[in-house]
KOLKOL-985775 format. One line per 3 residues: their letters; for each residue x, y, z of N, C-alpha, C, O, CB. Coordinates in Angstrom, 1 decimal. Each point is the difference from the previous one (the first is absolute). Last residue first. Glycine has a CB too. Example, Ala and Ser with C-alpha at 12.3 -4.5 7.8 and 13.67 -1.06 7.14 Angstrom:
KOLKOL-985775
sa = 12.8/-2.2/7.1/0.9/1.1/0.0/-0.8/1.1/0.8/0.5/1.1/0.1/0.7/-1.7/-2.3; -0.9/-5.1/2.1/-0.9/1.2/0.0/0.9/1.2/0.0/1.0/0.0/0.7/-2.9/-1.2/0.5;
***
This chain:
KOLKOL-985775
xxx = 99.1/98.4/73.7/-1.1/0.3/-0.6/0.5/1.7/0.0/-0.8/0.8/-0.6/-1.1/-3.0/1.5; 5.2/-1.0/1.1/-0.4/0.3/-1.4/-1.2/0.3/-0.5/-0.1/-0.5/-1.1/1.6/-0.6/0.9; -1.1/2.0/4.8/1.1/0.4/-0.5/0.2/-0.3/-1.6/0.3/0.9/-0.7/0.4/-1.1/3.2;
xxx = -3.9/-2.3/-0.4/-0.4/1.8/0.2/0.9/0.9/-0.6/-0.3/0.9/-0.7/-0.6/-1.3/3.0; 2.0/-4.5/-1.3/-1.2/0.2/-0.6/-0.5/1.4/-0.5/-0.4/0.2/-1.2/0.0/-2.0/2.4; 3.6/1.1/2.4/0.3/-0.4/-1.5/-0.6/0.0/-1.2/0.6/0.3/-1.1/0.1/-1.2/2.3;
xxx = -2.7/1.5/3.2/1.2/0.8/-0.1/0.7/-0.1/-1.4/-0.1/0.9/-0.9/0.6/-1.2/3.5; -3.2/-3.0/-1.1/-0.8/0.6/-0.7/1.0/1.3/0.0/0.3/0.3/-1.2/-2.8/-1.4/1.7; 5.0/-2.5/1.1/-0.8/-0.1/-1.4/-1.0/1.1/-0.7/-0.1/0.3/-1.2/0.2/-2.6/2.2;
xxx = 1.8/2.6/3.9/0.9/0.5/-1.3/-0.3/-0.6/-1.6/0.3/0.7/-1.0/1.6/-0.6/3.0; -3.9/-0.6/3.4/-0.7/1.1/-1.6/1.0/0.1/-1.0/-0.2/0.8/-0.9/-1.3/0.9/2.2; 2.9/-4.6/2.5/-1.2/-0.5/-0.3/-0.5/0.9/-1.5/-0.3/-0.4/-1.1/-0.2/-0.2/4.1;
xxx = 4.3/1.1/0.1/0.2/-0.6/-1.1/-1.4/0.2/-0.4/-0.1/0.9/-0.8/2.1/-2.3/1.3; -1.8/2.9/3.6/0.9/0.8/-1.0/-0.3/-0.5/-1.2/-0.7/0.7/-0.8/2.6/-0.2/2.2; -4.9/-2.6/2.2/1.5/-0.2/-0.3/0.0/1.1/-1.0/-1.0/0.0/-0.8/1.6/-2.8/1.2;
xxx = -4.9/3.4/2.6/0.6/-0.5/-1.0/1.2/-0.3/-0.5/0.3/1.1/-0.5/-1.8/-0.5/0.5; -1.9/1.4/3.9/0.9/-1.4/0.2/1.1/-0.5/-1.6/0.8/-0.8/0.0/-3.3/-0.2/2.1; 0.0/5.5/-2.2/1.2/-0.4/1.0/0.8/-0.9/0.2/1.3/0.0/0.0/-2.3/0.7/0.6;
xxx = -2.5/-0.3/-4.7/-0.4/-0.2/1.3/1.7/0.7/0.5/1.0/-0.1/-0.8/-3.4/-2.5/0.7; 2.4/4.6/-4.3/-0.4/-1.7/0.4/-0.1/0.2/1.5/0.5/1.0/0.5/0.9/-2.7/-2.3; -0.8/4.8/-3.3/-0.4/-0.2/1.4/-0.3/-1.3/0.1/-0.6/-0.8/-0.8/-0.2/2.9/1.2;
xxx = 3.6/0.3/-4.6/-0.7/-1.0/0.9/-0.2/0.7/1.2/0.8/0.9/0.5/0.1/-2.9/-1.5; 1.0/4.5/-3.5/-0.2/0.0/1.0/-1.3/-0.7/0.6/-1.2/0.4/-0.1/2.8/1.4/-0.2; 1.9/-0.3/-3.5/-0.6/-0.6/-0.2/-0.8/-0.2/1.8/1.1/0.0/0.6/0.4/-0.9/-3.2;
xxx = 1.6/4.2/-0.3/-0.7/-0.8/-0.7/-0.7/-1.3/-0.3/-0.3/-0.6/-1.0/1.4/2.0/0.9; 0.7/4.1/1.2/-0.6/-1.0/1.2/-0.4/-1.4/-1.3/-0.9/0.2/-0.8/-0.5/2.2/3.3; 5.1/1.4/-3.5/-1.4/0.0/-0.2/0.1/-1.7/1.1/0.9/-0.8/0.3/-1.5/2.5/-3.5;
xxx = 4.9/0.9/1.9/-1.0/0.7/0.1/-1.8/-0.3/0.3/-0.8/0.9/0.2/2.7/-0.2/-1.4; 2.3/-3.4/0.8/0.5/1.0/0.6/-1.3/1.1/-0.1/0.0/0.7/1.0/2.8/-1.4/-1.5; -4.8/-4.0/1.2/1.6/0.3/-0.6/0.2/1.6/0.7/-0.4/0.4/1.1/0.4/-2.0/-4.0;
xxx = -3.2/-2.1/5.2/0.5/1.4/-1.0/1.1/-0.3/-0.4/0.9/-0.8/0.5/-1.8/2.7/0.5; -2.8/-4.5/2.2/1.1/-0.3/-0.8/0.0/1.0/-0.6/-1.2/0.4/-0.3/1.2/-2.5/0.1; -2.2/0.4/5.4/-0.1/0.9/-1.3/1.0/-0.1/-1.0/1.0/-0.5/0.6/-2.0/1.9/0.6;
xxx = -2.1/-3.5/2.7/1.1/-0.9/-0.8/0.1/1.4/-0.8/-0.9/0.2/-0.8/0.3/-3.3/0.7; -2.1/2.6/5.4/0.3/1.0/-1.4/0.8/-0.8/-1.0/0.4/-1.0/0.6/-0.2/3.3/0.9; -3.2/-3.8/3.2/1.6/-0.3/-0.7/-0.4/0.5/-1.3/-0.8/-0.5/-0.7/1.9/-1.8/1.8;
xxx = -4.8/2.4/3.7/0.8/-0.5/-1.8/1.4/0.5/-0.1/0.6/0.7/0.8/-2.9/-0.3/-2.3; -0.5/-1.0/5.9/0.0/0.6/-0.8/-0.2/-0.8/-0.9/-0.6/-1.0/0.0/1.5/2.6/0.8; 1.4/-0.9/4.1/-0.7/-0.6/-0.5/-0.3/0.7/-1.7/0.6/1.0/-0.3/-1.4/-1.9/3.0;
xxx = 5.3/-0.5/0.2/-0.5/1.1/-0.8/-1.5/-0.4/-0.2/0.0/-1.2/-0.4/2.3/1.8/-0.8; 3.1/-1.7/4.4/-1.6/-0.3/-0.7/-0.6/1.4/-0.7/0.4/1.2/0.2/-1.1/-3.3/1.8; 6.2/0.9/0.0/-1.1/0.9/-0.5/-1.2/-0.8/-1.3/0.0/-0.3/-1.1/2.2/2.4/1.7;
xxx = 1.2/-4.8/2.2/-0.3/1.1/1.3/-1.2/1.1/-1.3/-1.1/0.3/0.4/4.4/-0.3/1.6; -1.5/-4.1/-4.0/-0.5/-0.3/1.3/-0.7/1.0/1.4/-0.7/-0.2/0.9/2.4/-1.4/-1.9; -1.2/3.0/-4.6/0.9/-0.7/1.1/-1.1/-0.5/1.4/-1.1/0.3/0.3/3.7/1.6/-1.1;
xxx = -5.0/-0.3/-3.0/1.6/0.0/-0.5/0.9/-0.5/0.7/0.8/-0.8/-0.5/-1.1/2.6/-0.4; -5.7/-3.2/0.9/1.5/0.5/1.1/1.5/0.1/-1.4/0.3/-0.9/-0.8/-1.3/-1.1/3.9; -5.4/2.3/-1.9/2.0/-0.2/-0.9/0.6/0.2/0.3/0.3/1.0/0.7/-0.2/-0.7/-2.0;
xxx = -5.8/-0.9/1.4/1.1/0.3/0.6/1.5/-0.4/0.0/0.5/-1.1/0.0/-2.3/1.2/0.8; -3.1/1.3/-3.8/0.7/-0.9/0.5/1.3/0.4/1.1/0.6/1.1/-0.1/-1.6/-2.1/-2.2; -4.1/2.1/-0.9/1.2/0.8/0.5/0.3/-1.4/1.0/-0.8/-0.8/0.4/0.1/4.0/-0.4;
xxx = -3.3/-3.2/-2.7/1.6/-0.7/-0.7/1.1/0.6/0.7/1.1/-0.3/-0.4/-1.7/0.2/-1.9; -4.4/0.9/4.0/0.7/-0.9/0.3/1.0/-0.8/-1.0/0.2/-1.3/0.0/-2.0/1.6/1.6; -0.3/4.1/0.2/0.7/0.2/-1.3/0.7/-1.4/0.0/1.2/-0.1/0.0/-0.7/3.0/-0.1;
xxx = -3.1/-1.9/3.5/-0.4/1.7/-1.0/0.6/-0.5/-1.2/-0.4/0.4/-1.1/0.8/1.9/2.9; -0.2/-5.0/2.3/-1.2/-0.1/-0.6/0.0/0.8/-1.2/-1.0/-0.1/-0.8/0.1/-0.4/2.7; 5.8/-1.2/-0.1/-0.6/1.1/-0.1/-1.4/-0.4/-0.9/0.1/-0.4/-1.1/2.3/1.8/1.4;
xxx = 1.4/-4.5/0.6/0.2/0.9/1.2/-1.1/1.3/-0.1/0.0/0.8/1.0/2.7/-1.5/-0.9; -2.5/-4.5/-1.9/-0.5/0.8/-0.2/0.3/1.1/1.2/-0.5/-0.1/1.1/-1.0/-1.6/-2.6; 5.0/-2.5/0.0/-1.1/0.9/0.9/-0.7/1.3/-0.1/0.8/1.0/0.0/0.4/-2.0/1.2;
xxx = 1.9/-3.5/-3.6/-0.6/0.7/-0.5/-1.1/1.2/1.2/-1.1/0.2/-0.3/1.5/-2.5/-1.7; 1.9/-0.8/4.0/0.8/-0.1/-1.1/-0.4/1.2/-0.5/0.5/1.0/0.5/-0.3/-3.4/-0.9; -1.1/2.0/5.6/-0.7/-0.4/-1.5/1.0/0.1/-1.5/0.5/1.1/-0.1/-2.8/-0.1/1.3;
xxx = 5.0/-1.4/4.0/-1.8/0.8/-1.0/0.1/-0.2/-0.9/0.9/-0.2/-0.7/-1.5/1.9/1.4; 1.7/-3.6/4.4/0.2/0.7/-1.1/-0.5/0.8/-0.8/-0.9/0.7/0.2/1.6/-2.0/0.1; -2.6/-2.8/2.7/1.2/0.8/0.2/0.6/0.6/-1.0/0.1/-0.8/-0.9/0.1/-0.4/2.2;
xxx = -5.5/0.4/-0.2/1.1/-0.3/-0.9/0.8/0.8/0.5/-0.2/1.2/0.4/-0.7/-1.9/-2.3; -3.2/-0.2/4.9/0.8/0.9/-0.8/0.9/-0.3/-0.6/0.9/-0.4/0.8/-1.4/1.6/0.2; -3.5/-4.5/0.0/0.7/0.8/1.0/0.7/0.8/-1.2/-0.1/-0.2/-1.2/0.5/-1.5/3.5;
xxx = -4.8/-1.6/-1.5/-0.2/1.1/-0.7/1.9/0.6/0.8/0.0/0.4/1.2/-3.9/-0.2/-1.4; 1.2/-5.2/-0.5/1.0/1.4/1.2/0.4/0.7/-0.9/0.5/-0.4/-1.0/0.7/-0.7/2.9; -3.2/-3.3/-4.0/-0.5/1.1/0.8/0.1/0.3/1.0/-0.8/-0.3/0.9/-0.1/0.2/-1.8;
xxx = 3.9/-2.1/-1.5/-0.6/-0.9/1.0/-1.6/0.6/0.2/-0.8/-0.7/0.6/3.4/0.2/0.7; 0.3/4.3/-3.4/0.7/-1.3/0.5/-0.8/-1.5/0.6/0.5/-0.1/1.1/1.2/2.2/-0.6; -1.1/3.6/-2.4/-1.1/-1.0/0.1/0.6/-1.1/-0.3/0.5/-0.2/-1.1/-2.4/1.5/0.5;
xxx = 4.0/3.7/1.1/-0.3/-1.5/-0.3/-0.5/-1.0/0.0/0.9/-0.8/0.0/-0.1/1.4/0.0; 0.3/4.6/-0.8/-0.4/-0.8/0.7/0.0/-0.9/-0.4/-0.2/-0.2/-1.2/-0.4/1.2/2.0; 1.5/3.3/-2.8/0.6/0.1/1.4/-0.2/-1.5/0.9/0.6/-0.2/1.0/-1.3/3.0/-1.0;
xxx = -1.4/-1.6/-4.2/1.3/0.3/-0.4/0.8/-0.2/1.1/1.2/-0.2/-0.2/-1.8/1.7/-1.4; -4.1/-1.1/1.0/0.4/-1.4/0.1/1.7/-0.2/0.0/0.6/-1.1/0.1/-3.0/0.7/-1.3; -0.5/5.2/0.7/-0.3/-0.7/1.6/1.2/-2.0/0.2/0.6/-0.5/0.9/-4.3/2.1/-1.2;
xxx = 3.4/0.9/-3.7/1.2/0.5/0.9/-0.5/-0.2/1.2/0.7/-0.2/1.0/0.3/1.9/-2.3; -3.4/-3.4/-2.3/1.0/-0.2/0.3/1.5/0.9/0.4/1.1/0.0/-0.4/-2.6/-1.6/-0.8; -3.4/1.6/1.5/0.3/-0.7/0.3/1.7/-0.8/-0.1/0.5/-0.8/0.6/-3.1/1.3/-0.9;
xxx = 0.6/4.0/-1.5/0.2/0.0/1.7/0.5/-1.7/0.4/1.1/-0.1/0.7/-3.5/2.1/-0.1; 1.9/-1.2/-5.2/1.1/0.5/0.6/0.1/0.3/1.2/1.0/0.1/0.6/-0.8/0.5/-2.3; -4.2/-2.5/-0.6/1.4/-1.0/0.2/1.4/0.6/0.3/1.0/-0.7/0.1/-2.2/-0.7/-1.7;
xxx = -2.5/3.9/1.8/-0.3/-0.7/1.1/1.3/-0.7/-0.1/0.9/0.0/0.9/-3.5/-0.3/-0.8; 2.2/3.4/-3.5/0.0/0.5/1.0/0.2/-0.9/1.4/0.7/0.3/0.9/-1.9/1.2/-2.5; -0.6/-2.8/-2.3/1.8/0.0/-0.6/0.5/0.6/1.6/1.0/-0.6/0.6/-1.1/1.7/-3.9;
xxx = -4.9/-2.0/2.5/1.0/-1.2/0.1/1.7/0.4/-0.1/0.9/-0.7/0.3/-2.9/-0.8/-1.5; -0.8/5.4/0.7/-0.1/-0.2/1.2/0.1/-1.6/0.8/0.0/-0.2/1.3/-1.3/2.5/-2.0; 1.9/-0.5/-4.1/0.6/0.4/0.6/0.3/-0.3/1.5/1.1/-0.1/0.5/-1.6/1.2/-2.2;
xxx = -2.3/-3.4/-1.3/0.7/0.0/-0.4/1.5/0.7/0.8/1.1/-0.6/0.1/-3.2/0.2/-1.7; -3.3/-0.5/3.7/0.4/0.8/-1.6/1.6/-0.5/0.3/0.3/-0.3/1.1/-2.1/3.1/-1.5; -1.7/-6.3/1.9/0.8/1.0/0.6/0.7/0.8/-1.1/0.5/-0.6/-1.0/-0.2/-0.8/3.1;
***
């Protein structure tokens, strides 16, 4: 099977598997959701996020750093990602 069209399947399969549970064999719907959940075939690193309890976001999360004139360092991360998470490479970038 070419390379792509394994990469392809194993991403149907797992958003088909993301919703369910196989138990005993009984096939039923998980309560909740997926930790990690593939929300989109097109672009499956896009994630679902929440800033507060009331405002979600799907997507990515921007990290940008400047001083007073100049842009000098800027991450992207899934949605689901904590704030904290990119500030090493943020850091990183900023002394390079």
């Amino acid at each position: 099977m070419p390379r792509d069209l394994k990469d392809e399947a194993d991403l149907l399969e797992r958003i088909a598997e993301q919703d369910i549970d196989d138990e005993d064999g009984r096939i039923k719907m998980k309560r909740g959701v997926a930790k990690d959940r593939v929300i989109s075939v097109t672009d499956p690193d896009m994630r679902h996020g929440h800033k507060t309890s009331s405002f979600k976001v799907d997507g990515y999360k921007s990290h940008i750093m400047t001083d007073r004139n100049f842009v000098t360092s800027v991450v992207v991360t899934p949605a689901n990602k904590a704030d904290v998470e990119p500030f090493p490479d943020i850091m990183d970038q900023c002394k390079e």
